[in-house]
C-alpha positions in Angstrom: 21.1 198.5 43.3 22.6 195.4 43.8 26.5 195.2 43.0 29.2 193.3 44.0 30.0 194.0 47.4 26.9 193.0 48.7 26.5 189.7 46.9 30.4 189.5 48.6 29.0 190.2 51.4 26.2 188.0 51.2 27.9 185.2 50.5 30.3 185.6 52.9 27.9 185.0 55.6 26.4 182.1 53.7 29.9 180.8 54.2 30.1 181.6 57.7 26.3 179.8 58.0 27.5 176.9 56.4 30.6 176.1 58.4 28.3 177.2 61.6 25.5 174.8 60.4 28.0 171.8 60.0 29.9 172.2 63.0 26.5 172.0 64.9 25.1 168.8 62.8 28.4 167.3 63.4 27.9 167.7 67.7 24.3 166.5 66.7 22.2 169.5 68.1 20.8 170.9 65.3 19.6 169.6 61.9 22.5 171.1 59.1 19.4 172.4 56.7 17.2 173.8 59.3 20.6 176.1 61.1 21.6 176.6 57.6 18.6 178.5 56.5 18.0 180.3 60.0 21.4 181.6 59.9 21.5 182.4 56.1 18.0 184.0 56.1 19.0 186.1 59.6 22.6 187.4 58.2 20.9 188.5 55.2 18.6 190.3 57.0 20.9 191.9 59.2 22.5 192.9 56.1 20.2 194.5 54.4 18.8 196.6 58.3 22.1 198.1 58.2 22.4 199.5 54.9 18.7 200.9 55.2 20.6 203.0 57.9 21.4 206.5 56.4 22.3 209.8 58.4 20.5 213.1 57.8 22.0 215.0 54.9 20.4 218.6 55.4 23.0 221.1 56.2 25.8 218.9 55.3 28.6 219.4 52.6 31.0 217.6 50.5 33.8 218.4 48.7 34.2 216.2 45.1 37.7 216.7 43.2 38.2 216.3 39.9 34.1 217.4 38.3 35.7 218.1 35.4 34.2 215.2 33.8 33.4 211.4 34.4 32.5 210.6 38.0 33.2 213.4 40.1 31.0 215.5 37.8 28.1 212.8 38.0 28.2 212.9 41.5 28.4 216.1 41.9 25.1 216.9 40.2 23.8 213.9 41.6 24.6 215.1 45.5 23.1 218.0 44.6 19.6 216.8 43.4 19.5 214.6 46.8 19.7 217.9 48.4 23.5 218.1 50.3 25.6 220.9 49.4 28.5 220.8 47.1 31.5 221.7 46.4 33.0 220.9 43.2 36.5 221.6 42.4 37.6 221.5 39.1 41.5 221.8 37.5 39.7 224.4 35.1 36.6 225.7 36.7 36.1 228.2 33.8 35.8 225.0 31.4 33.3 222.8 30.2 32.2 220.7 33.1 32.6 224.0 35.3 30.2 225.6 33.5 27.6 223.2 33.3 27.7 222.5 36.6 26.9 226.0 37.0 23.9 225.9 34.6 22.7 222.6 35.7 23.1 222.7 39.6 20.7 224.4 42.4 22.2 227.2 44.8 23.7 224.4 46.4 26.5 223.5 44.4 29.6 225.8 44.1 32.2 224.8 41.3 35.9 225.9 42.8 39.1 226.1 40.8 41.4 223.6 42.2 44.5 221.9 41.0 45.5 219.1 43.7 49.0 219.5 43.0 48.9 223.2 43.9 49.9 224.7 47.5 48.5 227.6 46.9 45.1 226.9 45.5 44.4 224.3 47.8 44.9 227.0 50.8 42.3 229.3 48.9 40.0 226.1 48.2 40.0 226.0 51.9 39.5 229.4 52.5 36.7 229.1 50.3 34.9 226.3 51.6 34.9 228.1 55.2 33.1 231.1 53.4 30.6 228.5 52.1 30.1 226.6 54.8 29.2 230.1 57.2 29.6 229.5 61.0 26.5 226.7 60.9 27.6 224.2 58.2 29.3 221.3 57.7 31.9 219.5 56.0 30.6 216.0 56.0 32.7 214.3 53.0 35.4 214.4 51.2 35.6 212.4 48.0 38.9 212.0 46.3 38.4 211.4 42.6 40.6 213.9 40.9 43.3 211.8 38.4 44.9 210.9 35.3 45.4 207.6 33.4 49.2 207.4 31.5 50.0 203.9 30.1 53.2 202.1 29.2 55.6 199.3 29.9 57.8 200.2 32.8 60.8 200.5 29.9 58.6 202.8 28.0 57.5 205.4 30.7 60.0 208.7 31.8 60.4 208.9 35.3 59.6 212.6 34.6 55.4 210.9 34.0 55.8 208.6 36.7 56.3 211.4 38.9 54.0 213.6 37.5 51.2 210.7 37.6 52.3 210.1 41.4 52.2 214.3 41.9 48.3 214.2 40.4 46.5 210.3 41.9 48.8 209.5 44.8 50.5 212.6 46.5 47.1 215.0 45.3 44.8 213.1 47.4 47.1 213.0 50.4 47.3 216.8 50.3 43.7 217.5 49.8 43.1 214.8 52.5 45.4 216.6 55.4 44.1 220.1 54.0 40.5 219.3 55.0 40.8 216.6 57.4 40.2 218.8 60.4 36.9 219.9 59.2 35.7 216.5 58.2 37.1 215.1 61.6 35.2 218.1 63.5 31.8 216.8 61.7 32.8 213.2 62.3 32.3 212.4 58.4 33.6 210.9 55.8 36.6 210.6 53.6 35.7 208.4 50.6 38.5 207.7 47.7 37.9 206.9 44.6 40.5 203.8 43.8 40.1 201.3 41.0 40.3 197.2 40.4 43.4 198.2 39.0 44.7 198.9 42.6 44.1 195.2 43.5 45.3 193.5 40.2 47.7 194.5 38.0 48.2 194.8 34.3 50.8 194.9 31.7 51.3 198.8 30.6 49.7 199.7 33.4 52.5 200.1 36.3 52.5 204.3 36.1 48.6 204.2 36.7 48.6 201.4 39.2 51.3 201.7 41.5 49.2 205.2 42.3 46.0 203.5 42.6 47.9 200.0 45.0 49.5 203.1 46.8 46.0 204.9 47.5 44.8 201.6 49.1 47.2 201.3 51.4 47.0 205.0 52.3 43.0 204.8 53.0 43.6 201.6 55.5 45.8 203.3 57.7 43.6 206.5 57.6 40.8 204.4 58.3 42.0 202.6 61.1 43.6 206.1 62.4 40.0 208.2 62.4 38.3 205.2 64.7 38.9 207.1 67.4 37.3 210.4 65.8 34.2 208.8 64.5 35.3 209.5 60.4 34.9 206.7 58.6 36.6 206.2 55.4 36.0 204.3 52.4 37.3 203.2 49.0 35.5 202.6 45.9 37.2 199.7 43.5 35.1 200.9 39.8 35.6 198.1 37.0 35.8 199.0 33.6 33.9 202.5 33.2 36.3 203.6 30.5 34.1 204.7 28.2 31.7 206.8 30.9 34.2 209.4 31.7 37.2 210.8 30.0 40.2 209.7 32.0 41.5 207.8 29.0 40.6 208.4 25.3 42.2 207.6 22.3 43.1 211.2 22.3 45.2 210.4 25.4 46.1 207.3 24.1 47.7 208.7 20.8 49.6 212.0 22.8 51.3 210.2 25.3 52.0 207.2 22.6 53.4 209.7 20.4 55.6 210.9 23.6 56.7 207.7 24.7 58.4 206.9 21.6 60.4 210.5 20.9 61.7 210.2 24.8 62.6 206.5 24.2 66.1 205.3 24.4 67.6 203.8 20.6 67.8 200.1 22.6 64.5 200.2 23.7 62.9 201.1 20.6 65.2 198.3 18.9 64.3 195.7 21.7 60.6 195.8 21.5 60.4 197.5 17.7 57.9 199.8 16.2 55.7 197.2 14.9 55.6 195.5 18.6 54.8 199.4 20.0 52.0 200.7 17.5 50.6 196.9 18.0 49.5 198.2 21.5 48.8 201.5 20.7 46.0 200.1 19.0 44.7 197.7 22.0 44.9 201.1 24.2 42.8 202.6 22.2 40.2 200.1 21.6 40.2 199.9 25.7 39.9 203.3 25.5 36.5 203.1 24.1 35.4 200.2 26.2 33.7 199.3 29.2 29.9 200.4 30.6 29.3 203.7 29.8 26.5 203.8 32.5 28.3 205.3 35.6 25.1 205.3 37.7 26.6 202.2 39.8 29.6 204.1 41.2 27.3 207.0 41.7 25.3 204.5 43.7 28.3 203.2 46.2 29.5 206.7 46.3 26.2 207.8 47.9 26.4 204.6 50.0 29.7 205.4 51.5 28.9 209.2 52.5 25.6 208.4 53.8 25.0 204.8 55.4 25.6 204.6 59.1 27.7 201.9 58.7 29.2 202.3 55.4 32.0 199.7 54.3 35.5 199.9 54.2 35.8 199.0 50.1 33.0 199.5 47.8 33.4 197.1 44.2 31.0 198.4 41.2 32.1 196.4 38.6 31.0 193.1 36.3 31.4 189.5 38.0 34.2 188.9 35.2 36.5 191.5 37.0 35.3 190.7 40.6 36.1 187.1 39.9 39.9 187.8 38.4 40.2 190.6 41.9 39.3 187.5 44.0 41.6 185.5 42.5 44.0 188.2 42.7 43.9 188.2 46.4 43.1 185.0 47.5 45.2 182.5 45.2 48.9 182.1 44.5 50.3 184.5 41.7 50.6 181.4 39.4 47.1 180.7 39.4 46.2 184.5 39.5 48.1 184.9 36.6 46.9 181.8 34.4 43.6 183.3 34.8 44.1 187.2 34.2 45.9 185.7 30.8 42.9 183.7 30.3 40.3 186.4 31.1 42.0 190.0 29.9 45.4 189.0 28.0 44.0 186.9 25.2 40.8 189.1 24.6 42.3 191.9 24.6 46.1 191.5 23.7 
């Protein structure tokens, strides 16, 4: 499946041909057309031979948080019908998701009761996984999905969620990260996190979700440049909008924690931005909250890349050329210009 990465990738190349070609045409040693397309047609190619490269997955194991619901319990089911082992840990293993997991997975997958935030349960998640990995198995991956998706202007939001949100997406991952980083380091896998656009731009309402999610990315750089040595490589995955393909925010999440935002509130800040202003956005959450492509199958796609390519990449970007454009903008242009265009793009069709 082709997503954005690659044409990034792709392109960048063609860029790197380009300037390559020119720089030769202008010395006179080669025609600019004829280097153009050798070099163009030859980094594609090189491209492609590397992510054809994929490392045995029989006897190996990975460990998904948050299968629950939405990605992790996609990919859990998904891991499991390519044939690796699973572990999925859920915050209520005896619910929903837990039990179909159960029902619809081989001997293969084992659904664990794990909430990230929990000393305790992450020590017998560990214990666990020994038991199910025997003295022969594996660790290969660990995928970091496990999180939760609060909303509101900074004036809005209770430190109380902001640290709770930071608790769950940010400090979460860490801990499950250190817990089984020996085993994963001992295989010489892979830690893979799932991140979001939304930690490369941000939004308005969106500073309790994001700062978790810029946070994350900065965490997985200097993991990733620490495990070189160790032969673990580790990856993020950037989704777009898959809103309404899991259920990380609904409108049922979107009226509770409205309705909570406004009974912690301060008097001034309800009078500053007023009740018509507030229940204004309350409605655009919720119509996010049923938007986006409900087909998750391109995350599952880059997940799988980034646990079993040789050479997987450092960030993985399933999303629509809409957002990819505005993330590129983001982090290439001045914040003037990034601005003008997220207003253009995201502000006035959705606000």
């Amino acid at each position: 499946m082709t997503t954005m990465d690659k044409i990034g990738r792709v392109g960048f190349w063609w860029c790197v041909s380009g300037v390559a070609a020119s720089f030769l045409h202008l010395l006179n040693l080669s025609s600019f057309l004829v280097t153009f397309t050798s070099l163009a047609l030859l980094s594609c190619t090189v491209c492609f031979l590397l992510a054809s490269l994929t490392v045995e997955t029989v006897g190996k194991t990975v460990l998904i948080t948050g299968c629950d619901s939405g990605f992790g319990y996609a990919l859990a089911l998904h891991l499991d019908a390519l044939g690796m082992g699973v572990v999925a840990c859920c915050l209520d293993a005896e619910g929903d998701g837990g039990q179909q997991l159960r029902e619809k997975g081989s001997s293969r997958l084992h659904v664990l009761q794990l909430d990230i935030t929990s000393g305790s349960q992450l020590t017998q998640a560990l214990d666990k996984v020994k038991e199910i990995l025997g003295p022969h198995g594996v660790l290969w991956g660990l995928v970091n999905n496990a999180g939760i998706n609060p909303y509101g202007a900074v004036e809005w939001v209770t430190m109380d969620t902001y640290r709770k949100v930071c608790d769950v997406n940010l400090f979460g991952s860490i801990n499950v990260t250190k817990v089984f980083l020996p085993l994963i380091r001992k295989a010489k896998g892979r830690v893979v996190t799932m991140g979001s656009v939304r930690g490369r731009i941000a939004s308005p309402l969106g500073s309790v979700y994001e700062v978790t999610k810029f946070a994350l990315e900065a965490f997985n750089d200097c993991l990733r440049m620490e495990m070189k040595p160790f032969g673990v490589k580790v990856a993020m995955i950037e989704p777009g909008n898959f809103t309404a393909g899991t259920k990380i925010f609904t409108e049922a999440i979107v009226q509770r924690y409205g309705e909570q935002m406004w009974e912690a509130m301060d008097d001034e800040v309800k009078e500053t931005y007023g009740k018509h202003f507030y229940d204004n956005n309350l409605l655009r959450q919720t119509k996010i909250s049923k938007s986006g492509n409900p087909d998750v199958s391109q995350v599952l796609v880059v997940l799988t890349e980034a646990l079993t390519h040789v050479y997987p990449q450092a960030r993985y970007n399933p999303m629509d050329f809409k957002l990819y454009f505005i993330m590129f903008v983001a982090t290439h242009f001045p914040e003037w210009i990034a601005d003008f265009v997220f207003d253009q793009l995201v502000v006035k069709q959705t606000w």
